[in-house]
The first five atom37 places (N, CA, C, CB, O) and aatype in JSON, in Angstrom:
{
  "aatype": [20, 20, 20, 20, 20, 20, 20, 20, 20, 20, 20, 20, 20, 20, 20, 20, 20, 20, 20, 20, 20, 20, 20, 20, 20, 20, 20, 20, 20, 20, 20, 20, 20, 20, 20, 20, 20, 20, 20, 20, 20, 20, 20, 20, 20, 20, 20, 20, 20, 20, 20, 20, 20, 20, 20, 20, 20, 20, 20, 20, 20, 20, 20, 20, 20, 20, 20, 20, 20, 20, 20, 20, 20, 20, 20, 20, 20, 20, 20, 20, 20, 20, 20, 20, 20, 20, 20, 20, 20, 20, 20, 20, 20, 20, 20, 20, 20, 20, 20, 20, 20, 20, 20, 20, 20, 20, 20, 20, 20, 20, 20, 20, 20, 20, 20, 20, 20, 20, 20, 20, 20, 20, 20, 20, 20, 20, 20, 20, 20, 20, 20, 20, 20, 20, 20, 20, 20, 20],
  "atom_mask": [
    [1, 1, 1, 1, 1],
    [1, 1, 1, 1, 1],
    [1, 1, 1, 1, 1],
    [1, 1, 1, 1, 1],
    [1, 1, 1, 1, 1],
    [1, 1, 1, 1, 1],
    [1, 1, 1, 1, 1],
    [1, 1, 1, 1, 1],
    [1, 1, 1, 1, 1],
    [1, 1, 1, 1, 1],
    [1, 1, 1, 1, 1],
    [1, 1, 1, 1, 1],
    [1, 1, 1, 1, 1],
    [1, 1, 1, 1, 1],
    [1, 1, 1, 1, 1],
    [1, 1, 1, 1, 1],
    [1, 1, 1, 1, 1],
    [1, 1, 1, 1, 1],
    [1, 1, 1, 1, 1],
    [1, 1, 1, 1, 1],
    [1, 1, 1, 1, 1],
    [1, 1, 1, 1, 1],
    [1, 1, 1, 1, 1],
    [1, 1, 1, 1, 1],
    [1, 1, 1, 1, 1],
    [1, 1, 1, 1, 1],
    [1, 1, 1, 1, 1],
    [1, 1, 1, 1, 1],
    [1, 1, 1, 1, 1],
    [1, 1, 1, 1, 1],
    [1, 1, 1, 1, 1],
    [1, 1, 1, 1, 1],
    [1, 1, 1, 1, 1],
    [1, 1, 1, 1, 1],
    [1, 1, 1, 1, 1],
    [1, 1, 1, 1, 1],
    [1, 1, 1, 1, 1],
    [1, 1, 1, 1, 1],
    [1, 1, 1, 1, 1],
    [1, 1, 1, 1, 1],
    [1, 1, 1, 1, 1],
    [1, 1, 1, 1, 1],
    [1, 1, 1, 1, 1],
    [1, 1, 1, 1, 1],
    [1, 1, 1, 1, 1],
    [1, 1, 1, 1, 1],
    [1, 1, 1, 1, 1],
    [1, 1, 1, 1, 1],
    [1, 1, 1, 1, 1],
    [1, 1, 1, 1, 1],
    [1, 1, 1, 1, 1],
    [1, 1, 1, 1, 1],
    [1, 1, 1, 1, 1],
    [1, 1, 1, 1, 1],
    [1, 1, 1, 1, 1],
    [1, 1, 1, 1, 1],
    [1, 1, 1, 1, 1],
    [1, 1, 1, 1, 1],
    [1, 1, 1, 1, 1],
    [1, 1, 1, 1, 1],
    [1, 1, 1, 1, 1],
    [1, 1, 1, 1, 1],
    [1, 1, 1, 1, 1],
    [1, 1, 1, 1, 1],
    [1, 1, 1, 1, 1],
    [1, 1, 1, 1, 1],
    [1, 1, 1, 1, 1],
    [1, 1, 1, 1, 1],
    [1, 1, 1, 1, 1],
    [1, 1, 1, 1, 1],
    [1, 1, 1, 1, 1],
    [1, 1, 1, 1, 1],
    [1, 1, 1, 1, 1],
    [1, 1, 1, 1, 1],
    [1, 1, 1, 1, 1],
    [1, 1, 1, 1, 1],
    [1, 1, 1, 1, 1],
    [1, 1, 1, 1, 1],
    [1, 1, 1, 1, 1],
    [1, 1, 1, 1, 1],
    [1, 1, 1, 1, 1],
    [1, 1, 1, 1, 1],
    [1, 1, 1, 1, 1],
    [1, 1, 1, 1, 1],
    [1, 1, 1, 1, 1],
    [1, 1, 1, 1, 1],
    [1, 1, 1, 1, 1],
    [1, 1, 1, 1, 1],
    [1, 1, 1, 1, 1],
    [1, 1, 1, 1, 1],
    [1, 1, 1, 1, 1],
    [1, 1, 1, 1, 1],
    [1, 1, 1, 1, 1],
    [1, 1, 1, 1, 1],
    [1, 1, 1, 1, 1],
    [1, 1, 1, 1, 1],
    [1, 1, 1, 1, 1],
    [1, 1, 1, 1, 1],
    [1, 1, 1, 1, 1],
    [1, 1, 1, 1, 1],
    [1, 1, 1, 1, 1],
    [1, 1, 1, 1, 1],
    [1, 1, 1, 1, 1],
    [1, 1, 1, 1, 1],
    [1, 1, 1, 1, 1],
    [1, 1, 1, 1, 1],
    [1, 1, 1, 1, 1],
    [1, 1, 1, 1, 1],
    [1, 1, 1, 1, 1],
    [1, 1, 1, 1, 1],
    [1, 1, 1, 1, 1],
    [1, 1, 1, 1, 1],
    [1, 1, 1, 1, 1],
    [1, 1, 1, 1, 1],
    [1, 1, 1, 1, 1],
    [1, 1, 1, 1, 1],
    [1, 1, 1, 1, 1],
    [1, 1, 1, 1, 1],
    [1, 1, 1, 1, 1],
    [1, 1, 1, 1, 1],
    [1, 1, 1, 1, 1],
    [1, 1, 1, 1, 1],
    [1, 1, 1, 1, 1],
    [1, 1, 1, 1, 1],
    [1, 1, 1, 1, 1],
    [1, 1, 1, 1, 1],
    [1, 1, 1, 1, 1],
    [1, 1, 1, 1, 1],
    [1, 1, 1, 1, 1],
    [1, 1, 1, 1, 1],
    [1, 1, 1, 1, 1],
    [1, 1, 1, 1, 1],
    [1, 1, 1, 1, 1],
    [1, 1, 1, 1, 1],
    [1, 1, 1, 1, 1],
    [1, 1, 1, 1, 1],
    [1, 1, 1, 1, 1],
    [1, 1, 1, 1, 1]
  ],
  "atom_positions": [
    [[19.56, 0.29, 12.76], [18.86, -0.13, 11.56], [19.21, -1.57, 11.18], [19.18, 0.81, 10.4], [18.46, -2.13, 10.39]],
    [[20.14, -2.16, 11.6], [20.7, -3.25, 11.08], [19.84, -4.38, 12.03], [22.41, -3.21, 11.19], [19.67, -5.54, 11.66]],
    [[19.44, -3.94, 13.06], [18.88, -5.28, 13.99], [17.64, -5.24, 13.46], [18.85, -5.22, 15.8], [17.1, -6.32, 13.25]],
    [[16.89, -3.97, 13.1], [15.49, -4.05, 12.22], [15.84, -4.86, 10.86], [14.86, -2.37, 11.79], [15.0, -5.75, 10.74]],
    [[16.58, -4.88, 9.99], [16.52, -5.62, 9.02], [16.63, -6.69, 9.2], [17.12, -5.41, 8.29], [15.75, -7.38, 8.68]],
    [[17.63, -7.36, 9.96], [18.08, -9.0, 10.43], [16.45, -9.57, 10.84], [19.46, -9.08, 12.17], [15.96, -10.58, 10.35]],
    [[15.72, -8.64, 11.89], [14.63, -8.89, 12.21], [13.52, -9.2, 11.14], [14.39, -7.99, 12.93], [12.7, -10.11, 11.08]],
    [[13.81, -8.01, 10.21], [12.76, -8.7, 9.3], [12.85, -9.72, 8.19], [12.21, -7.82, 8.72], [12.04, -10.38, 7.56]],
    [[14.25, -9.57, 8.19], [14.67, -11.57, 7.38], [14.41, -12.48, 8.04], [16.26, -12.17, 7.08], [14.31, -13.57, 7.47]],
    [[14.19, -12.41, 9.57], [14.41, -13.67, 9.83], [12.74, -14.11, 9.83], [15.36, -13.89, 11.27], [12.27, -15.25, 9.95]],
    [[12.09, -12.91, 9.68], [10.4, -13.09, 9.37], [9.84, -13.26, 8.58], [9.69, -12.43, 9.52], [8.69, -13.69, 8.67]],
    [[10.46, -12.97, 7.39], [10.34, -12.64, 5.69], [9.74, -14.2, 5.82], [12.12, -12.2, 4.43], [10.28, -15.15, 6.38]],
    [[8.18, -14.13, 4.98], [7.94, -15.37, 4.36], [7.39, -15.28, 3.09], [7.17, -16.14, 5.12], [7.33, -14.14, 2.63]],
    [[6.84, -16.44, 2.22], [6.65, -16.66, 0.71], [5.1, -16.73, 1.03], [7.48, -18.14, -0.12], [5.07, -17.04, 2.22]],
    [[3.92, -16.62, 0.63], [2.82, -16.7, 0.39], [2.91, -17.12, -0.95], [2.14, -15.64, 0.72], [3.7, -16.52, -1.69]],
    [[2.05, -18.29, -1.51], [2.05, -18.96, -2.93], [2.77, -18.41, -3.83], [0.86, -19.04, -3.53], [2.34, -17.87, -4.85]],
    [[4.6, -18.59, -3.28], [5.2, -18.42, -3.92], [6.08, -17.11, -3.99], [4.58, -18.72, -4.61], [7.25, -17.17, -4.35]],
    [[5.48, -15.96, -3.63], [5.54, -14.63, -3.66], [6.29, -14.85, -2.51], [4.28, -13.71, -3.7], [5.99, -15.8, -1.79]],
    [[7.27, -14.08, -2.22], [8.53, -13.72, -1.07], [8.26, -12.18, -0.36], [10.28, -13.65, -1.98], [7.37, -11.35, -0.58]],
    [[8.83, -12.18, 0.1], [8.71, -10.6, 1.16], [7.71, -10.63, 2.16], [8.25, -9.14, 0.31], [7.55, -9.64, 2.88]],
    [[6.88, -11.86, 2.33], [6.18, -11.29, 3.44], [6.33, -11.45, 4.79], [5.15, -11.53, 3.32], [7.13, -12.35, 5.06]],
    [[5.61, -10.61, 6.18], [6.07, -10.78, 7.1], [4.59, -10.38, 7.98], [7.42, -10.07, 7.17], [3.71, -9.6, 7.6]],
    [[4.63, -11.17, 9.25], [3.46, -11.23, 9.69], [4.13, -9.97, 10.64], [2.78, -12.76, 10.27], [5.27, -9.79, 11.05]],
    [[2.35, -8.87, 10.85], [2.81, -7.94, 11.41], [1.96, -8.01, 12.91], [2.7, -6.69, 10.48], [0.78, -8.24, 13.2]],
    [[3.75, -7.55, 14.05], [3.65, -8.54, 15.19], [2.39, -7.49, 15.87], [5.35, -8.87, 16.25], [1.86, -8.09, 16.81]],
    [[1.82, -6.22, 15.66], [0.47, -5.81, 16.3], [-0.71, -6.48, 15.99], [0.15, -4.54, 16.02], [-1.64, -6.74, 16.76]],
    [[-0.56, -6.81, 14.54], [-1.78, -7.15, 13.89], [-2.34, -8.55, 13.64], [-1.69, -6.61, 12.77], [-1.56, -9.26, 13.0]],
    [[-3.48, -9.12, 13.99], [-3.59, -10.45, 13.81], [-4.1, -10.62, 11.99], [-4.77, -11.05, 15.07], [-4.47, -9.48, 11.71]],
    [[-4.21, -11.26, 11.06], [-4.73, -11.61, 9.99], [-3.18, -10.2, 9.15], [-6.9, -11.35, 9.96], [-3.27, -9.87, 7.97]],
    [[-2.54, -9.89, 9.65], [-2.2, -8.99, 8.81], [-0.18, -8.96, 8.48], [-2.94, -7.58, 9.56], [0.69, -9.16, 9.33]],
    [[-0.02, -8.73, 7.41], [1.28, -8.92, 6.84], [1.75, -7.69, 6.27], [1.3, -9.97, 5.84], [0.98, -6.82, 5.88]],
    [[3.02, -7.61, 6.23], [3.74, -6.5, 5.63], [4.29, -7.14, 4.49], [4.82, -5.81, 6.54], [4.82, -8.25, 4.46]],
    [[4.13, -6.39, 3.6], [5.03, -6.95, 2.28], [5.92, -5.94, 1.91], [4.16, -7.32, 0.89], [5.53, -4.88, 1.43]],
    [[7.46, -6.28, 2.18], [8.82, -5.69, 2.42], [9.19, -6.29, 0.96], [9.81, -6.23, 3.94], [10.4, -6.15, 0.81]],
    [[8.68, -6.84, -0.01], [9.38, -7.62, -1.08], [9.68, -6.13, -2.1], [8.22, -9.09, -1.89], [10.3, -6.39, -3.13]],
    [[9.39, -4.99, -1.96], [10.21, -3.89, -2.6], [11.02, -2.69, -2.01], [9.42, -3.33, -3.32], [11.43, -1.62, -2.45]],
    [[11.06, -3.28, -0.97], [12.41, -2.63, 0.36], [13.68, -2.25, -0.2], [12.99, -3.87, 1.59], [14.28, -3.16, -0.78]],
    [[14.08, -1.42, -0.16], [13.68, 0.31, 0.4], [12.77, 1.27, -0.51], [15.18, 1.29, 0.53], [12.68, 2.48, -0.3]],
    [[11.98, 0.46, -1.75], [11.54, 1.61, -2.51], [10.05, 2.05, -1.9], [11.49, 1.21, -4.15], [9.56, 3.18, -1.87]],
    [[9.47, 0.74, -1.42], [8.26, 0.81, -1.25], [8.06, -0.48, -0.13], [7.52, 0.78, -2.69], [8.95, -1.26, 0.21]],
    [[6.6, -0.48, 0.35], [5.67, -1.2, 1.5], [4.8, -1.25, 1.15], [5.44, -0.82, 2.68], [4.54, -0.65, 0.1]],
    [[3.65, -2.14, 1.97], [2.54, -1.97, 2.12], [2.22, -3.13, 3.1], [1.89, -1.84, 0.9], [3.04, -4.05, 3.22]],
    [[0.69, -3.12, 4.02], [0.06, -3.78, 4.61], [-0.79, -4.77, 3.83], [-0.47, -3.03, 5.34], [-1.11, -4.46, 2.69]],
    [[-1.19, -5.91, 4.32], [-1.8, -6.66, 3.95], [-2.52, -7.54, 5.3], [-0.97, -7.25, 3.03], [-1.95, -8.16, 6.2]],
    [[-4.22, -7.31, 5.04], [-4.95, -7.88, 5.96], [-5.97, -9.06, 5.53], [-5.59, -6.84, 6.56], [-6.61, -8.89, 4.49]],
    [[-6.1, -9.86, 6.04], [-6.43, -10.81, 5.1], [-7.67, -11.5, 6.47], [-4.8, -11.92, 4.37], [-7.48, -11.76, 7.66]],
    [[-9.01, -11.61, 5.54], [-9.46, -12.47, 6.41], [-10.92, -13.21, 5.46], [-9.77, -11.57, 7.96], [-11.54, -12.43, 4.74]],
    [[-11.33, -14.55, 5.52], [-12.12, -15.54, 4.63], [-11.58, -15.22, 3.54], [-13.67, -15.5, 4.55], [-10.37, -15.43, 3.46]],
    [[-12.26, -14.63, 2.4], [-12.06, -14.92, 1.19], [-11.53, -13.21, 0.69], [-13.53, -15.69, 0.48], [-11.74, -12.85, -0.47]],
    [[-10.99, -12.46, 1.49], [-11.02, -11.21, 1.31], [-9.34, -10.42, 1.63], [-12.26, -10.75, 2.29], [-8.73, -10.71, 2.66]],
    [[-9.02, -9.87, 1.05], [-7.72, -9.38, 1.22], [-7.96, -7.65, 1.31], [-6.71, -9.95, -0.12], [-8.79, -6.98, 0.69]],
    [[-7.15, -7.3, 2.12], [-7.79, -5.09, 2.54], [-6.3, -4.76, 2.42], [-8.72, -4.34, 4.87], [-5.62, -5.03, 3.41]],
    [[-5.6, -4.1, 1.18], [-4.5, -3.34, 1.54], [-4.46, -2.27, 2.08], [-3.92, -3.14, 0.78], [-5.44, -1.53, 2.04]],
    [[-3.44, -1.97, 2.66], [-3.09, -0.74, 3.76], [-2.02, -0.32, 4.03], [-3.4, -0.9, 4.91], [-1.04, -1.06, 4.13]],
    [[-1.96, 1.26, 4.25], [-0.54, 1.55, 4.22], [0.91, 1.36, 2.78], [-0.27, 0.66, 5.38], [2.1, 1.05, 2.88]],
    [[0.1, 1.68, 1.68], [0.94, 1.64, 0.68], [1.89, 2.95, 0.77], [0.14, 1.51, -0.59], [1.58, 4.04, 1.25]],
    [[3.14, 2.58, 0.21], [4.27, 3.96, 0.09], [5.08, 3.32, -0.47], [4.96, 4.79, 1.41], [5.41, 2.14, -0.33]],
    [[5.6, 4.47, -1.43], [6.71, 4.64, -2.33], [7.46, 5.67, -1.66], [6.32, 5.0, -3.8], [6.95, 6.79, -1.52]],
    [[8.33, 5.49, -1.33], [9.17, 6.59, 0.16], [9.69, 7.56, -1.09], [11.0, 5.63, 1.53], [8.99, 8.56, -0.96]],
    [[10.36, 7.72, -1.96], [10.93, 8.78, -2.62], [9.66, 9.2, -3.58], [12.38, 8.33, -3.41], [8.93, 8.46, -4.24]],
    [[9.65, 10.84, -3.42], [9.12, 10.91, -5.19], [9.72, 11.1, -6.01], [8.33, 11.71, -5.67], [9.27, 11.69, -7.0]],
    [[11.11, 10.64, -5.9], [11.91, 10.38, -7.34], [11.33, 8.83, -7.99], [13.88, 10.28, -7.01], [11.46, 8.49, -9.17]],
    [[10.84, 8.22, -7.19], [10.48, 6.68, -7.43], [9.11, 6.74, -8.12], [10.38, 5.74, -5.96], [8.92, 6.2, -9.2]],
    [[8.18, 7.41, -7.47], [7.21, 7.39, -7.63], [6.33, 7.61, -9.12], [7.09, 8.03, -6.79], [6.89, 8.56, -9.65]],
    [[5.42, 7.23, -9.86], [5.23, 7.88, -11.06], [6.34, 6.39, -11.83], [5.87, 9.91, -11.08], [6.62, 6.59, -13.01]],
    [[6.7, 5.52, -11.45], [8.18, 4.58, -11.94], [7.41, 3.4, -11.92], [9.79, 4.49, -10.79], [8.22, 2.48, -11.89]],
    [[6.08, 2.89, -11.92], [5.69, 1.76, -11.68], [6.12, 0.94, -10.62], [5.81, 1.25, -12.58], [5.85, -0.23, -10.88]],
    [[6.7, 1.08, -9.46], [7.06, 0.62, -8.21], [6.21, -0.34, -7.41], [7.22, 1.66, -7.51], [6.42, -1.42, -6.87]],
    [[4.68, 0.85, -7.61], [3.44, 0.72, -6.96], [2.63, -0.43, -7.63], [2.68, 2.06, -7.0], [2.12, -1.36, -7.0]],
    [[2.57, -0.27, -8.9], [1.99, -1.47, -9.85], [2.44, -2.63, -9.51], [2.28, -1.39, -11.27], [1.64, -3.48, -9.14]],
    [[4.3, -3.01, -9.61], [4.69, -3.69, -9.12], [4.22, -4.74, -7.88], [5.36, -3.09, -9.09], [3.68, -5.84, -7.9]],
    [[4.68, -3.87, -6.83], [4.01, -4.19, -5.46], [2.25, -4.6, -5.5], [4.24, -2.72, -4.49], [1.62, -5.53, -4.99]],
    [[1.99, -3.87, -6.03], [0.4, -4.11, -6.08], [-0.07, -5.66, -6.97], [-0.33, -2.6, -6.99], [-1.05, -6.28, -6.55]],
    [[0.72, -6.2, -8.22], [0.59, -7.28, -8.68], [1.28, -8.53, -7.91], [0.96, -7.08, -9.89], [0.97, -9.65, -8.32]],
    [[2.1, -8.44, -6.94], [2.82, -9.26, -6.59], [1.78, -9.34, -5.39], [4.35, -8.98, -6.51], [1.99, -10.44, -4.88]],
    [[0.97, -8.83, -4.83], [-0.46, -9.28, -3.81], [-1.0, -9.73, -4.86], [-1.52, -8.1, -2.91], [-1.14, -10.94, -4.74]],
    [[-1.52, -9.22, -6.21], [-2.51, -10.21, -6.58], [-1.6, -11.87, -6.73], [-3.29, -9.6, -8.2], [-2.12, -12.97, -6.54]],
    [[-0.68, -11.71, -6.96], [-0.44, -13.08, -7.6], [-0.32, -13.78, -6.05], [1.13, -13.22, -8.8], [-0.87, -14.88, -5.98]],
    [[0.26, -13.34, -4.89], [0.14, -14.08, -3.91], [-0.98, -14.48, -3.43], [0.66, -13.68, -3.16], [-0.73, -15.57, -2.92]],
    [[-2.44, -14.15, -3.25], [-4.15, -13.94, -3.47], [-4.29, -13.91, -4.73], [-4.89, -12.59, -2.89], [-4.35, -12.82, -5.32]],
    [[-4.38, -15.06, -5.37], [-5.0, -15.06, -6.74], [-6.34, -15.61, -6.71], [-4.2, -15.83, -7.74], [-6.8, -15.89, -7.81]],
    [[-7.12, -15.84, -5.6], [-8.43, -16.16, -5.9], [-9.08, -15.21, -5.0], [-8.82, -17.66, -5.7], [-10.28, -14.99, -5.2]],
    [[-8.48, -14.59, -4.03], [-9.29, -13.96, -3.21], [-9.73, -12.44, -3.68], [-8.62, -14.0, -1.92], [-9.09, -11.84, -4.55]],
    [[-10.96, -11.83, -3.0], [-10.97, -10.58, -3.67], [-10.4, -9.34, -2.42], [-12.68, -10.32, -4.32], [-10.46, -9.29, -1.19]],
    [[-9.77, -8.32, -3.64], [-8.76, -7.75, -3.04], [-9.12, -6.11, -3.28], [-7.35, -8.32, -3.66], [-9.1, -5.6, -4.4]],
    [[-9.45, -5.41, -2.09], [-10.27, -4.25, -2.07], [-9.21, -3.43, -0.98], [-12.03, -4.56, -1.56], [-8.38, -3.79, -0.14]],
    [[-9.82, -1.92, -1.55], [-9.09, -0.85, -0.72], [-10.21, 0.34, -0.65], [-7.53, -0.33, -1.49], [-11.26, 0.39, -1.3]],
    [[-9.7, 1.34, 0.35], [-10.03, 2.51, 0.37], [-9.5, 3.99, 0.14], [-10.34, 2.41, 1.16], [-8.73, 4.61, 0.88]],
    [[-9.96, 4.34, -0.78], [-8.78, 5.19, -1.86], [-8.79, 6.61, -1.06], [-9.39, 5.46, -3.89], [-9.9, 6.87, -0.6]],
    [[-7.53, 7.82, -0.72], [-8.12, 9.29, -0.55], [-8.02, 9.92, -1.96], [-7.24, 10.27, 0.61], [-7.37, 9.53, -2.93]],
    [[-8.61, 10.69, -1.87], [-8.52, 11.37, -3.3], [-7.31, 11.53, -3.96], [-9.0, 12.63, -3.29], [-7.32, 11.41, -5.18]],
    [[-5.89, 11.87, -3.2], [-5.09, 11.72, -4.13], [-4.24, 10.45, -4.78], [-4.45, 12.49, -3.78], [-3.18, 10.52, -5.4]],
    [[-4.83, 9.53, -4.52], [-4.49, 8.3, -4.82], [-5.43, 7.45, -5.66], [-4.25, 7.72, -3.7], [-4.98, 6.46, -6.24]],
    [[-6.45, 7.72, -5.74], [-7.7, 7.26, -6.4], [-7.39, 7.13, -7.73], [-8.88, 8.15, -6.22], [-7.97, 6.16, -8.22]],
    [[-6.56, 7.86, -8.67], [-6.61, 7.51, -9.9], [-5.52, 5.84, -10.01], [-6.05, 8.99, -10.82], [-5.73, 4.83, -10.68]],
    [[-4.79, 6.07, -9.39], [-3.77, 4.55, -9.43], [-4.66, 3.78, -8.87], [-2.2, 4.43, -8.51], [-4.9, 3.03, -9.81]],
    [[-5.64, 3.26, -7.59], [-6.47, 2.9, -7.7], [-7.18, 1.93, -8.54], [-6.67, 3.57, -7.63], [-7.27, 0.72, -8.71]],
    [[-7.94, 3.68, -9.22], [-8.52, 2.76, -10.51], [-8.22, 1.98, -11.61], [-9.02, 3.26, -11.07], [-8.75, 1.11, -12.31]],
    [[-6.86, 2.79, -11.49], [-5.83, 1.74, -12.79], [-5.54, 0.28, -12.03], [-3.84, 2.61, -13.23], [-5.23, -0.72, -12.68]],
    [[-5.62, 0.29, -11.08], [-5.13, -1.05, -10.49], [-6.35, -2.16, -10.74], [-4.77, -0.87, -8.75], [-6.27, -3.34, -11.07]],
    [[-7.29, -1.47, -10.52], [-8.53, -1.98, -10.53], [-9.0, -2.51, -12.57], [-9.58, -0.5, -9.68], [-9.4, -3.55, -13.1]],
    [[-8.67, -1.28, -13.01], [-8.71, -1.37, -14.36], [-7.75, -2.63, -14.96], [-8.29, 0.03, -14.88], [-8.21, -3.31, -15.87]],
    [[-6.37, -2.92, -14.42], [-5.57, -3.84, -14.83], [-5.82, -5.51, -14.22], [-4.27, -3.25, -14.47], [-5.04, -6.45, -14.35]],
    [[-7.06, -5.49, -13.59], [-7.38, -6.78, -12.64], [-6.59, -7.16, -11.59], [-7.43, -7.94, -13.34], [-6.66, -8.36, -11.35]],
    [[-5.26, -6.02, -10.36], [-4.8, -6.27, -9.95], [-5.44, -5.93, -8.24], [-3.87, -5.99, -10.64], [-4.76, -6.19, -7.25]],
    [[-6.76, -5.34, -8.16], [-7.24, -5.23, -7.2], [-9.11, -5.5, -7.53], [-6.62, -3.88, -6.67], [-9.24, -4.93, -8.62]],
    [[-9.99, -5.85, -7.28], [-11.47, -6.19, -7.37], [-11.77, -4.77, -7.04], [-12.15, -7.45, -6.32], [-11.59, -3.99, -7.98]],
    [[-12.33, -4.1, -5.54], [-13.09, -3.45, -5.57], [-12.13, -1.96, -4.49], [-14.47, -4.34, -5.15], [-11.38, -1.97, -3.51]],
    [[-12.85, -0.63, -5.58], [-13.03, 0.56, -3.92], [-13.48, 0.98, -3.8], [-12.55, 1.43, -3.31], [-14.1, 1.68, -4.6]],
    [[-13.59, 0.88, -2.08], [-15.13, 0.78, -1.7], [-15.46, 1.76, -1.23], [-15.59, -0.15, -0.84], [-16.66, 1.79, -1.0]],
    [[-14.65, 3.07, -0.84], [-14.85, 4.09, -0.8], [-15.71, 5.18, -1.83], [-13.87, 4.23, -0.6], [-14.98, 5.65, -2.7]],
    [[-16.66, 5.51, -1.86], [-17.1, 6.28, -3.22], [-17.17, 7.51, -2.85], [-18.46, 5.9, -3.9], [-18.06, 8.13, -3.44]],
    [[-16.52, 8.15, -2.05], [-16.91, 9.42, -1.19], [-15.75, 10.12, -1.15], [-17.45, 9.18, 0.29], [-14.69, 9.5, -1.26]],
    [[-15.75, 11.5, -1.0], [-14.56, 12.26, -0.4], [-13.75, 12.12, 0.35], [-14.7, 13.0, -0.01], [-14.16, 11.79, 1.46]],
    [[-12.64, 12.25, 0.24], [-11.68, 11.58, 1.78], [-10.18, 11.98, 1.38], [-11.74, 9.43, 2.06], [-9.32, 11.29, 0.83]],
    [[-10.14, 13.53, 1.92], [-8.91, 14.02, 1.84], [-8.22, 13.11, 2.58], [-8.76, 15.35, 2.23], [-8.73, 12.23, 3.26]],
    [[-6.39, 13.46, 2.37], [-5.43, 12.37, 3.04], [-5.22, 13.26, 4.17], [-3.94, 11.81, 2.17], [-6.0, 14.2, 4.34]],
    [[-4.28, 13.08, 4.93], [-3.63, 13.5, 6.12], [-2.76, 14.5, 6.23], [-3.06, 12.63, 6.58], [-2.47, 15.22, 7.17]],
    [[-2.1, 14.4, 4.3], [-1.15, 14.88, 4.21], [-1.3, 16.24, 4.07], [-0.56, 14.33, 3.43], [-1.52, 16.7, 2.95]],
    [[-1.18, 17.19, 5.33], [-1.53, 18.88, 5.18], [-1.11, 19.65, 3.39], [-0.25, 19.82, 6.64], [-1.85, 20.28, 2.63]],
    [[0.64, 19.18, 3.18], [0.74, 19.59, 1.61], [-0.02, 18.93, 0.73], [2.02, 19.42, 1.06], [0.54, 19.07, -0.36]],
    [[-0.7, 18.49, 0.64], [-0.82, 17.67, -0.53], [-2.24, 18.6, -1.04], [-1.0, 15.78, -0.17], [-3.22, 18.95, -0.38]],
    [[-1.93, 18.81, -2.39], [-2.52, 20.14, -3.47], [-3.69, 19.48, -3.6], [-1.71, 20.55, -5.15], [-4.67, 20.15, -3.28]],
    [[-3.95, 18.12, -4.05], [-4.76, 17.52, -4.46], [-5.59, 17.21, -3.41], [-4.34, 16.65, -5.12], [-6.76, 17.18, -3.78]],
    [[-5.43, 16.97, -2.24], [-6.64, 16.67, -0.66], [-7.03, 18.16, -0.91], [-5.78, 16.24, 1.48], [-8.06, 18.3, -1.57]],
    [[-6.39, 19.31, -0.49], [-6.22, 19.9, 0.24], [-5.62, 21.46, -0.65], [-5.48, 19.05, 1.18], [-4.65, 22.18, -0.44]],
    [[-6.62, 21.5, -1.61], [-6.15, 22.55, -2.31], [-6.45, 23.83, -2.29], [-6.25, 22.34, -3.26], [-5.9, 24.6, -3.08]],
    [[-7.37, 24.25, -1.38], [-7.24, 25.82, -1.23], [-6.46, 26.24, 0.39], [-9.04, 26.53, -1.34], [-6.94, 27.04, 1.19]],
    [[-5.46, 25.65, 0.53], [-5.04, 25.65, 1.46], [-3.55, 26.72, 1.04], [-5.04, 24.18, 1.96], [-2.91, 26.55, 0.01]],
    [[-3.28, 27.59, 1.88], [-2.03, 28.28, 0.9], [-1.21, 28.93, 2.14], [-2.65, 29.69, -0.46], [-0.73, 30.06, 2.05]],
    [[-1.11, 28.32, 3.04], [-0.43, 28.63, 4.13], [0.79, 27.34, 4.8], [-1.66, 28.99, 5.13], [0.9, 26.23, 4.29]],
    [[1.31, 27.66, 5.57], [2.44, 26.39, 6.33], [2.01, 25.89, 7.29], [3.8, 26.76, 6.88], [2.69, 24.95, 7.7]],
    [[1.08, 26.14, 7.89], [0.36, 25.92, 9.37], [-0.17, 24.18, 9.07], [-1.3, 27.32, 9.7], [-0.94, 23.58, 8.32]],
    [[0.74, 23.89, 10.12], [0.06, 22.29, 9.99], [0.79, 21.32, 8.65], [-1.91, 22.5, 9.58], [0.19, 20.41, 8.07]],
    [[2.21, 21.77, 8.33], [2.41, 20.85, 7.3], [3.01, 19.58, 7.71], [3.17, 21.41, 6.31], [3.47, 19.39, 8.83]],
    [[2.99, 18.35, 6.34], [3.46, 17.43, 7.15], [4.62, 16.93, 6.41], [2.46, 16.43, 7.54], [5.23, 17.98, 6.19]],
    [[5.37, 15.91, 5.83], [6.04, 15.68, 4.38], [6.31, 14.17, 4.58], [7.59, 16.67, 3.99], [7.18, 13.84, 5.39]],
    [[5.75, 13.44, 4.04], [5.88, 11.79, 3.5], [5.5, 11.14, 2.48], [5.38, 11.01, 4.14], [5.75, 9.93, 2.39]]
  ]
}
């Protein structure tokens, strides 16, 4: 774990100002923002005038529900403060979302449709489900 962190300091860059970011070495146009490491992540893809987050997590749900996410989520807008900054919500995430959206910290989502998550437990994708078959936990 220690050569992954050294690794990602020595990548860590500032976007207008904003710190934590790091270009991610699969992805072309796209950055990781580690600036709330170990509570939380997220992706950042960026291309003309347009910013696509991806891959948001708050690793504990003791954290979660703690404004962590808001956090993280304003510190992209302020690094992209002119660009517009859109996602694609699954249903159990859609209400933070809209609050994000509601607080001017994301423009648009563009998803308007159903779209359970992945996550086999999760009550809210995936709620008449009442068995163990297929669970997952993240």
């Amino acid at each position: 774990m220690k050569y992954i962190n050294e690794e990602i300091e020595e990548n860590e860059g500032t976007i207008n100002g904003i710190d934590g970011f790091c270009e991610n070495p699969r992805y072309e146009n796209c950055y990781i923002y580690y600036g709330m490491m170990p509570t939380a992540k997220c992706w950042v893809f960026t291309e003309n005038n347009e910013v696509e987050i991806h891959n948001v997590i708050v690793y504990k749900n003791s954290d979660r529900h703690s404004g962590y996410g808001r956090y993280m989520i304003s510190q992209i807008r302020a690094a992209f403060p002119d660009k517009t900054i859109w996602v694609n919500s699954w249903n159990c995430s859609r209400g933070f979302w809209e609050k994000m959206a509601e607080e001017g910290y994301i423009d648009e989502i563009e998803n308007e449709y159903d779209w359970p998550c992945s996550n086999s437990s999760c009550m809210t994708c995936h709620p008449i489900r009442n068995d163990n078959r297929r669970r997952s936990y993240f």
